[in-house]
N, CA, C and O atoms as a GROMACS GRO file, in nm:
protein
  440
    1UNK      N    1   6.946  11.880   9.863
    1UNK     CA    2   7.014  11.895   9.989
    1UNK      C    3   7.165  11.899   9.966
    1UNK      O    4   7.223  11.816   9.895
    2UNK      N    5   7.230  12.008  10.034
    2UNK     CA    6   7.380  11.982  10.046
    2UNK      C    7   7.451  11.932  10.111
    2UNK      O    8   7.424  11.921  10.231
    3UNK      N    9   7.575  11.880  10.057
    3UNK     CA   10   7.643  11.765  10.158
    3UNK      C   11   7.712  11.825  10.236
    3UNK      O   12   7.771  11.922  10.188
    4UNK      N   13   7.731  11.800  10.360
    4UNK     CA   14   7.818  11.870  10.453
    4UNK      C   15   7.958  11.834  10.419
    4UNK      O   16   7.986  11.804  10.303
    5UNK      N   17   8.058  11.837  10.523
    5UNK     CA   18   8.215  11.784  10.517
    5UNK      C   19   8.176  11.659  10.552
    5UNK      O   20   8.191  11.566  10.473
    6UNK      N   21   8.121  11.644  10.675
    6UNK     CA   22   8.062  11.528  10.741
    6UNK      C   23   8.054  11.404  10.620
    6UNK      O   24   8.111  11.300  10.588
    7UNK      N   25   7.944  11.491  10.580
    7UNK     CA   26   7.882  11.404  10.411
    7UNK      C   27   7.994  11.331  10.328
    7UNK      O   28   8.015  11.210  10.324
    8UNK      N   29   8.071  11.447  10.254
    8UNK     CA   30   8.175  11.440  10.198
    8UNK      C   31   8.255  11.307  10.231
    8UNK      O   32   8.271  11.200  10.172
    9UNK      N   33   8.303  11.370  10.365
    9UNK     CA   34   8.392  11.251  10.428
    9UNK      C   35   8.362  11.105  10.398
    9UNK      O   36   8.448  11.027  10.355
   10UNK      N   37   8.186  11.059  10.435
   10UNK     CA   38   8.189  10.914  10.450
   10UNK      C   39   8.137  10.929  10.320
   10UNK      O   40   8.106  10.818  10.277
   11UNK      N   41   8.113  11.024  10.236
   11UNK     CA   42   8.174  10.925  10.046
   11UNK      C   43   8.273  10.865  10.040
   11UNK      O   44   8.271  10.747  10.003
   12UNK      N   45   8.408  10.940  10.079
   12UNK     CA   46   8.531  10.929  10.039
   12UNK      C   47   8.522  10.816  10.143
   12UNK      O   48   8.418  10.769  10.099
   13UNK      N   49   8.548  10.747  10.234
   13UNK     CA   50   8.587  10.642  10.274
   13UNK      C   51   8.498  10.556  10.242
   13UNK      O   52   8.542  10.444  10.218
   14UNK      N   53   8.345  10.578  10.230
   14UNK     CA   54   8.306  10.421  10.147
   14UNK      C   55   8.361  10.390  10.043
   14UNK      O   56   8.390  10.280   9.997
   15UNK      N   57   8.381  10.548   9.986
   15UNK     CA   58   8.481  10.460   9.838
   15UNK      C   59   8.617  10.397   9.865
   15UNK      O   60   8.660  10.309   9.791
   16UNK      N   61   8.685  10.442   9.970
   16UNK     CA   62   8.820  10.388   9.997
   16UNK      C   63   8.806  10.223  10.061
   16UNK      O   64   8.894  10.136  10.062
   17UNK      N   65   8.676  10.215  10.109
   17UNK     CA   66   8.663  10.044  10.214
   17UNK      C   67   8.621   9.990  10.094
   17UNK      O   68   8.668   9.879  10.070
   18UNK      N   69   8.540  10.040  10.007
   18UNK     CA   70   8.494   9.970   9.855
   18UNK      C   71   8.590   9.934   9.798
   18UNK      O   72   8.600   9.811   9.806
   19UNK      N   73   8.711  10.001   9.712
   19UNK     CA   74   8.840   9.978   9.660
   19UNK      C   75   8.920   9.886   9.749
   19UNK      O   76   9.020   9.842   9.691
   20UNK      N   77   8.902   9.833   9.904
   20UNK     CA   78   8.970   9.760   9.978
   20UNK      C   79   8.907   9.657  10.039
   20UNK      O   80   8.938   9.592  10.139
   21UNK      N   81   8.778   9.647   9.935
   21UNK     CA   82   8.688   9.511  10.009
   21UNK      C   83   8.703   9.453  10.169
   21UNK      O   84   8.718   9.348  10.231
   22UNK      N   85   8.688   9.602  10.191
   22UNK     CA   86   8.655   9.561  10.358
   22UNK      C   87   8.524   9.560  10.390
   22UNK      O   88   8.478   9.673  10.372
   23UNK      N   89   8.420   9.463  10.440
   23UNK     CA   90   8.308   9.480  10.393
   23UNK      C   91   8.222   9.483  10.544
   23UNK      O   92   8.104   9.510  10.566
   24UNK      N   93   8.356   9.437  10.654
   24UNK     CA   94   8.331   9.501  10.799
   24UNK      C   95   8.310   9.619  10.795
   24UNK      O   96   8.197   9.670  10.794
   25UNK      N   97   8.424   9.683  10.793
   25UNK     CA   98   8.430   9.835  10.776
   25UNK      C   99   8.330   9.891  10.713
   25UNK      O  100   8.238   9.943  10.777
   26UNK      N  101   8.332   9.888  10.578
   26UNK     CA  102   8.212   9.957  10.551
   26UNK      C  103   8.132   9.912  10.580
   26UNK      O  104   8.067   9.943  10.480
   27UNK      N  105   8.031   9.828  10.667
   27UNK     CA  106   7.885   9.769  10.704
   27UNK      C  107   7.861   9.887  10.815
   27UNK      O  108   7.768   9.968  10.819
   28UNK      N  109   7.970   9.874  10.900
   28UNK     CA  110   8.020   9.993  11.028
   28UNK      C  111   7.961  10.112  10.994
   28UNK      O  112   7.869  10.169  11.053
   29UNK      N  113   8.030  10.150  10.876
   29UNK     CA  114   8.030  10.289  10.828
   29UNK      C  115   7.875  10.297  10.801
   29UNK      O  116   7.795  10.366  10.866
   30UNK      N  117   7.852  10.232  10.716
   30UNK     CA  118   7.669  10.222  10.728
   30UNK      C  119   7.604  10.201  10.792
   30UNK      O  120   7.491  10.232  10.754
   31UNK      N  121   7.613  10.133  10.941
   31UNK     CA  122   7.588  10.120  11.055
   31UNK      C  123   7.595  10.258  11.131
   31UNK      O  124   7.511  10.259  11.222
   32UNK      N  125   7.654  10.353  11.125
   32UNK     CA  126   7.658  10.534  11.140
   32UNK      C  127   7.590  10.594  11.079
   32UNK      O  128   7.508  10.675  11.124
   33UNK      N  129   7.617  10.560  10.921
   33UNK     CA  130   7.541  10.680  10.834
   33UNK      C  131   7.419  10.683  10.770
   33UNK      O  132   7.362  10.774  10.708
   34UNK      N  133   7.380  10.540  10.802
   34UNK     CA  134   7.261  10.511  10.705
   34UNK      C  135   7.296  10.423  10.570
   34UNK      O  136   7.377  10.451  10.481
   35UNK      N  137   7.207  10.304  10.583
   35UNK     CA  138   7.248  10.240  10.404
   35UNK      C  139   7.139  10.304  10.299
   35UNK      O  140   7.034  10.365  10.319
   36UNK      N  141   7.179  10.282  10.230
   36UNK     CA  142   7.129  10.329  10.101
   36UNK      C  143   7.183  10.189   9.996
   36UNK      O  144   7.278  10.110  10.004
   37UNK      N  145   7.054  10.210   9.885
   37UNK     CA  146   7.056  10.102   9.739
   37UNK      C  147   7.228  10.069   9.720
   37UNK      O  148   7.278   9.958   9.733
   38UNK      N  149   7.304  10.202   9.685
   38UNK     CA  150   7.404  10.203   9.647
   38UNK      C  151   7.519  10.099   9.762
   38UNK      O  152   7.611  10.021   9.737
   39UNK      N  153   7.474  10.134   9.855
   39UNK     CA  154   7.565  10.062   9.974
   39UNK      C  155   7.545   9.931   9.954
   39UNK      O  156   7.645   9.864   9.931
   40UNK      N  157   7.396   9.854   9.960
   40UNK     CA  158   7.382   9.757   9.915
   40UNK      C  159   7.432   9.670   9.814
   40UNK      O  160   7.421   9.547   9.821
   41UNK      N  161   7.497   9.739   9.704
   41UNK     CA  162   7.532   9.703   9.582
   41UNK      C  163   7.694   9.705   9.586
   41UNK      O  164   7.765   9.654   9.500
   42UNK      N  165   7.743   9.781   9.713
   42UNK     CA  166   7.876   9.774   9.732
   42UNK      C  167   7.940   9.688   9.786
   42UNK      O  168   8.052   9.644   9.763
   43UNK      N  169   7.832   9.656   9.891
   43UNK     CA  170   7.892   9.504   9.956
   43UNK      C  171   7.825   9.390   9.897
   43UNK      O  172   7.849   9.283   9.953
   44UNK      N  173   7.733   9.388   9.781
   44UNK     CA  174   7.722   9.278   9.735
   44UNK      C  175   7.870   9.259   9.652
   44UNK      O  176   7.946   9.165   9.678
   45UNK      N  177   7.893   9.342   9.570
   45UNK     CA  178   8.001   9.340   9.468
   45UNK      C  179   8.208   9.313   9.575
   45UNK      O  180   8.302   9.250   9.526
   46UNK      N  181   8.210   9.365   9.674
   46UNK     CA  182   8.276   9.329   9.734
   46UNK      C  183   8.264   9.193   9.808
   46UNK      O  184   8.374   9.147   9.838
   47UNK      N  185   8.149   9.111   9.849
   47UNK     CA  186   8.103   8.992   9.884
   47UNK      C  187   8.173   8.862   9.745
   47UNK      O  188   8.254   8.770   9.759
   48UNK      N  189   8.092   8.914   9.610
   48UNK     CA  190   8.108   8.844   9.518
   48UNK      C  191   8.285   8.847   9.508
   48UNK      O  192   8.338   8.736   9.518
   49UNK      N  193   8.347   8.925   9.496
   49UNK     CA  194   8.475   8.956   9.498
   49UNK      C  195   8.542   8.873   9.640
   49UNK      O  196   8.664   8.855   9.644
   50UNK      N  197   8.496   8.847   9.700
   50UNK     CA  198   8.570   8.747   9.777
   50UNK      C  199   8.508   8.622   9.798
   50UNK      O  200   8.506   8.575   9.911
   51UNK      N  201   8.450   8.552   9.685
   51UNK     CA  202   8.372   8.434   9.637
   51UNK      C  203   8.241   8.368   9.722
   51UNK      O  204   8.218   8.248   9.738
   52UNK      N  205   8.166   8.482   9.771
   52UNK     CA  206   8.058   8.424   9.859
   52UNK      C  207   7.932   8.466   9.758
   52UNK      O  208   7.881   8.578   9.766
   53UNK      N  209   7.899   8.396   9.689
   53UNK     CA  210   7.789   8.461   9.583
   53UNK      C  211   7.623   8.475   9.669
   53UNK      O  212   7.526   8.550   9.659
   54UNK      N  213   7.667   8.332   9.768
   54UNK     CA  214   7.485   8.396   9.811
   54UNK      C  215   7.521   8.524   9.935
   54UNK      O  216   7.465   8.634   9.927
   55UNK      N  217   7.572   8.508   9.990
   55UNK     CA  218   7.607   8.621  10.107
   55UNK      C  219   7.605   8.790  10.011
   55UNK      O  220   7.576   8.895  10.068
   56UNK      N  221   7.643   8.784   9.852
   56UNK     CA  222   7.623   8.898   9.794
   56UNK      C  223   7.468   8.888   9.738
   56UNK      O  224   7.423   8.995   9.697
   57UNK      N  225   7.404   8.802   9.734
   57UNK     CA  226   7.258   8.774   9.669
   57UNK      C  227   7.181   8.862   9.759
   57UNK      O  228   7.096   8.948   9.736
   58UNK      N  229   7.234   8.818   9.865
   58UNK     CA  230   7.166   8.866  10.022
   58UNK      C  231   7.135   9.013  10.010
   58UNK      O  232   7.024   9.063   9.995
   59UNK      N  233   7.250   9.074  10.017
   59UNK     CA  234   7.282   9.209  10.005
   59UNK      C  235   7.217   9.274   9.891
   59UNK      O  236   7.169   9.385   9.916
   60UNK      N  237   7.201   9.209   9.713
   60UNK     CA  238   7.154   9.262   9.629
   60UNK      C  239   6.982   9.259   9.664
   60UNK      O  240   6.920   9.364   9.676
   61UNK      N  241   6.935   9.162   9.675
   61UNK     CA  242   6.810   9.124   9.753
   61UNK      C  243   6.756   9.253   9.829
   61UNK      O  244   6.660   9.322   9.798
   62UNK      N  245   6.837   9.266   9.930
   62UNK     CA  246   6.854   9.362  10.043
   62UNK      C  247   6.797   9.490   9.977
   62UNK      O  248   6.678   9.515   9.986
   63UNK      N  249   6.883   9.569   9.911
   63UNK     CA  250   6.876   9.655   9.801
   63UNK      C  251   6.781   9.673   9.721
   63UNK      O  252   6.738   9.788   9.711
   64UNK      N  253   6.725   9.571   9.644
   64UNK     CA  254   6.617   9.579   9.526
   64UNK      C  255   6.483   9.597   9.633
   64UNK      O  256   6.381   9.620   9.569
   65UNK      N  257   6.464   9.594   9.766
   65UNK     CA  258   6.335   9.614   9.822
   65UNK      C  259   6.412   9.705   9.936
   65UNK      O  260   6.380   9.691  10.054
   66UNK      N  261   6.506   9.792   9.901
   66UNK     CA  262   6.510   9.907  10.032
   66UNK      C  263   6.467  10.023   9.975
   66UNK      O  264   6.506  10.068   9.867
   67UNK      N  265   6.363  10.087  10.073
   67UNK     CA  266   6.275  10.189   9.992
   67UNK      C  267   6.356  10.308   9.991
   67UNK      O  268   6.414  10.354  10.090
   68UNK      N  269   6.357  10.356   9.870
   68UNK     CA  270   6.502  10.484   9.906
   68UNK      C  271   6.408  10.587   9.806
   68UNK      O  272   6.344  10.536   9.715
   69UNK      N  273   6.404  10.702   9.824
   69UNK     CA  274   6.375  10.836   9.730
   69UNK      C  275   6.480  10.947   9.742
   69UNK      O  276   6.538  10.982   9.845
   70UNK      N  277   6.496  11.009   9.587
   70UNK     CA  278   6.484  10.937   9.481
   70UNK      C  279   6.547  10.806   9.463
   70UNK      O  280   6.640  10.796   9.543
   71UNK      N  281   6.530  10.669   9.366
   71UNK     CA  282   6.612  10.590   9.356
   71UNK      C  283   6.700  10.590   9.223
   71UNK      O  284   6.654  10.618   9.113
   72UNK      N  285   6.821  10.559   9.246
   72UNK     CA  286   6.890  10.570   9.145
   72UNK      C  287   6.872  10.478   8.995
   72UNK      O  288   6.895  10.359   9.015
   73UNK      N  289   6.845  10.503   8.884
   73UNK     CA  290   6.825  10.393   8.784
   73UNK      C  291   6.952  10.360   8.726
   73UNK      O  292   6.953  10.282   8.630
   74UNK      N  293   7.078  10.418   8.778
   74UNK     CA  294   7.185  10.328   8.765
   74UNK      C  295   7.231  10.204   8.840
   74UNK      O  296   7.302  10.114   8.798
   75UNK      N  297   7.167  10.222   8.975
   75UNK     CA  298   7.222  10.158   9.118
   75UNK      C  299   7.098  10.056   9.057
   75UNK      O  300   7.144   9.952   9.010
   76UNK      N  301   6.985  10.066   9.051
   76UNK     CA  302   6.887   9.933   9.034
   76UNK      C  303   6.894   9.869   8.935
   76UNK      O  304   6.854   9.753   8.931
   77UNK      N  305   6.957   9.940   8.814
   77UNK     CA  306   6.977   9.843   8.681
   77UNK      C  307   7.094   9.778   8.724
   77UNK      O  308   7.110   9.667   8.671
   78UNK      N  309   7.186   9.815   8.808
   78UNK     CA  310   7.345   9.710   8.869
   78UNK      C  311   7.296   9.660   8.924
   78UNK      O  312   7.345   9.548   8.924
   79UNK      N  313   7.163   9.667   9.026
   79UNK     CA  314   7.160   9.538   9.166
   79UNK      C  315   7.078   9.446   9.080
   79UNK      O  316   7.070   9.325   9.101
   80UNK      N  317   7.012   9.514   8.970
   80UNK     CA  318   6.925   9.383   8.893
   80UNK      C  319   7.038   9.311   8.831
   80UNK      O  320   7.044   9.206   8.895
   81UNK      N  321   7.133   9.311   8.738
   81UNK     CA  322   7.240   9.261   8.674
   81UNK      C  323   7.298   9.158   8.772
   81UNK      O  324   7.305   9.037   8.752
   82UNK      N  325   7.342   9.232   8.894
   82UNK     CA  326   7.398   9.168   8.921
   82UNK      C  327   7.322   9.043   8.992
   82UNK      O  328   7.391   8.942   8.998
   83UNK      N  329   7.208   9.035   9.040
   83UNK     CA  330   7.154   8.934   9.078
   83UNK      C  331   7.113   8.861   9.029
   83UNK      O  332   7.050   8.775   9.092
   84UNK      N  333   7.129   8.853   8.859
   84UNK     CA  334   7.142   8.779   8.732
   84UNK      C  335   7.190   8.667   8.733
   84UNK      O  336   7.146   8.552   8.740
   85UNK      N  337   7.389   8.765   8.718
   85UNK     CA  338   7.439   8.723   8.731
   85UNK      C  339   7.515   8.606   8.896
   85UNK      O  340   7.575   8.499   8.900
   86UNK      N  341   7.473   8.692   8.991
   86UNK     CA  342   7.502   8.548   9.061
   86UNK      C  343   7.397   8.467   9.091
   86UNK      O  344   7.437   8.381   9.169
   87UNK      N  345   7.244   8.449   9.059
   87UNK     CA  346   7.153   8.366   9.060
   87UNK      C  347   7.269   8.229   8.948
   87UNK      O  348   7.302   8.117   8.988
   88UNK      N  349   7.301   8.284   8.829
   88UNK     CA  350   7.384   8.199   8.743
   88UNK      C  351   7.445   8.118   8.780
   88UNK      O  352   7.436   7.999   8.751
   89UNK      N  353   7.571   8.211   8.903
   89UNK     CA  354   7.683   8.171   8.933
   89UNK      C  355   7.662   8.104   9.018
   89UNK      O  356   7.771   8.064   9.059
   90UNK      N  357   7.533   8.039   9.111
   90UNK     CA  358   7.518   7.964   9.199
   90UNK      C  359   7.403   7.877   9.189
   90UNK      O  360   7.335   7.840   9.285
   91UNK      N  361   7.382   7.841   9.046
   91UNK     CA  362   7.316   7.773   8.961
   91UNK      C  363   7.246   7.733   8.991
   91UNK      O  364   7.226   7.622   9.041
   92UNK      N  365   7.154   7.863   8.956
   92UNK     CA  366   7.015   7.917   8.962
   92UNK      C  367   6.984   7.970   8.819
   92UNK      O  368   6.910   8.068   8.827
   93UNK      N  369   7.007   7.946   8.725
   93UNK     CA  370   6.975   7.959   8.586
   93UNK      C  371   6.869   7.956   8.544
   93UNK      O  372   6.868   8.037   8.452
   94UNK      N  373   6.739   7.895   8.559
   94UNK     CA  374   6.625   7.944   8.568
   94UNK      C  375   6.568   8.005   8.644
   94UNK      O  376   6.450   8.009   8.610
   95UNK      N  377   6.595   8.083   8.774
   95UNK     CA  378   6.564   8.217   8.874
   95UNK      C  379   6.631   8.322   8.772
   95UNK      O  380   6.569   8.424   8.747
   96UNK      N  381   6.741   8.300   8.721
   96UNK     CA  382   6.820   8.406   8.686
   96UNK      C  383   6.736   8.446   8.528
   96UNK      O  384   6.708   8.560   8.490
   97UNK      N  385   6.714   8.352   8.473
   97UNK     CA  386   6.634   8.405   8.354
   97UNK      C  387   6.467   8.429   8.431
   97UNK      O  388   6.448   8.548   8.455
   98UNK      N  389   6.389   8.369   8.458
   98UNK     CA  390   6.266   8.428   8.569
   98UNK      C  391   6.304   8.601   8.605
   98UNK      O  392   6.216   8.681   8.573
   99UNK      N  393   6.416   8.649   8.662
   99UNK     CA  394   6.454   8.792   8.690
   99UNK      C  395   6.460   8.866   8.569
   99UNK      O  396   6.397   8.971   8.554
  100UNK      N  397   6.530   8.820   8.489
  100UNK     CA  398   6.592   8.904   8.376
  100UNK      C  399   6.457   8.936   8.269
  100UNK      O  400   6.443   9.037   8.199
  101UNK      N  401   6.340   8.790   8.284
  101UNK     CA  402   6.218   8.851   8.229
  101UNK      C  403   6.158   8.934   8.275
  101UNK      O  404   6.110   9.034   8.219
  102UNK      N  405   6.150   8.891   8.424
  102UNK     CA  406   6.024   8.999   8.488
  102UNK      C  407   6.083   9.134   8.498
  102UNK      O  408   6.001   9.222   8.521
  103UNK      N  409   6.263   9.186   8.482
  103UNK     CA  410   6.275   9.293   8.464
  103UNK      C  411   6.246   9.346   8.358
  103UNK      O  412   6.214   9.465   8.359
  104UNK      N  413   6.247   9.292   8.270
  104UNK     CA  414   6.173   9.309   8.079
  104UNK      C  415   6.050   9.356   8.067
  104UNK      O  416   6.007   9.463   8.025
  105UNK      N  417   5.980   9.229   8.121
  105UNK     CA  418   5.827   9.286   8.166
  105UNK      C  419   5.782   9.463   8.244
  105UNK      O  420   5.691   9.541   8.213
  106UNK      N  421   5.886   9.473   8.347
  106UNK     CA  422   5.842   9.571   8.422
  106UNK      C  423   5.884   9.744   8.310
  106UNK      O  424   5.826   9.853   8.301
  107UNK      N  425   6.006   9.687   8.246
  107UNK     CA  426   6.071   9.790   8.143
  107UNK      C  427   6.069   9.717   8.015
  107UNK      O  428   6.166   9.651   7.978
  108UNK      N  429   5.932   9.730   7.931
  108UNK     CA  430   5.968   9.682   7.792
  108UNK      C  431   6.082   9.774   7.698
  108UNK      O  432   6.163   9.739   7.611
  109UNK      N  433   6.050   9.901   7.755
  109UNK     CA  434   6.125   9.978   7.658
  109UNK      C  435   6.300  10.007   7.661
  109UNK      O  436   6.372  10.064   7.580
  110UNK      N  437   6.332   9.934   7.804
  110UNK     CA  438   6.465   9.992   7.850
  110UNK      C  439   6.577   9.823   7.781
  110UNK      O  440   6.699   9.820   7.796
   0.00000   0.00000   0.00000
């Protein structure tokens, strides 16, 4: 499918509310256009970036069970990482290793 201007446009400003951790704004913006994995992973990472680790858990969470086709295996190997990493950071260290196996398990080879 091709992207319209329309399209175009709300790339370029999720990437601009992303670079400005506005995480109103862009929820908004996804609130118009539709979320997607990737969106999920934007406001987790902007969440974590302004020190709320479960409020970004939420969001990665959010993400790893939003049914999207195709899904990206860059965007799910980041929302897995990152929910690693803040299971860690909010010390959850055995959830966070529990994830990091069962992603092993699901991809021995990756």
């Amino acid at each position: 499918m091709r992207c319209t201007s329309a399209c175009r446009a709300a790339e370029i400003l999720r990437a601009i509310l992303a670079q400005q951790r506005n995480a109103e704004a862009y929820l908004a913006l996804c609130d118009a256009t539709g979320l997607s994995r990737a969106d999920c992973l934007a406001l987790a990472r902007i969440l974590q970036a302004r020190r709320k680790p479960a409020d970004a858990l939420a969001w990665v969470e959010r993400g790893l069970v939003l049914d999207e086709r195709p899904s990206s295996s860059f965007v799910d190997h980041d929302l897995g990482k990152l929910k690693r990493n803040l299971l860690f950071e909010l010390g959850r260290a055995d959830a966070a290793r529990d994830a990091s196996w069962a992603e092993y398990e699901a991809h021995p080879n990756q």
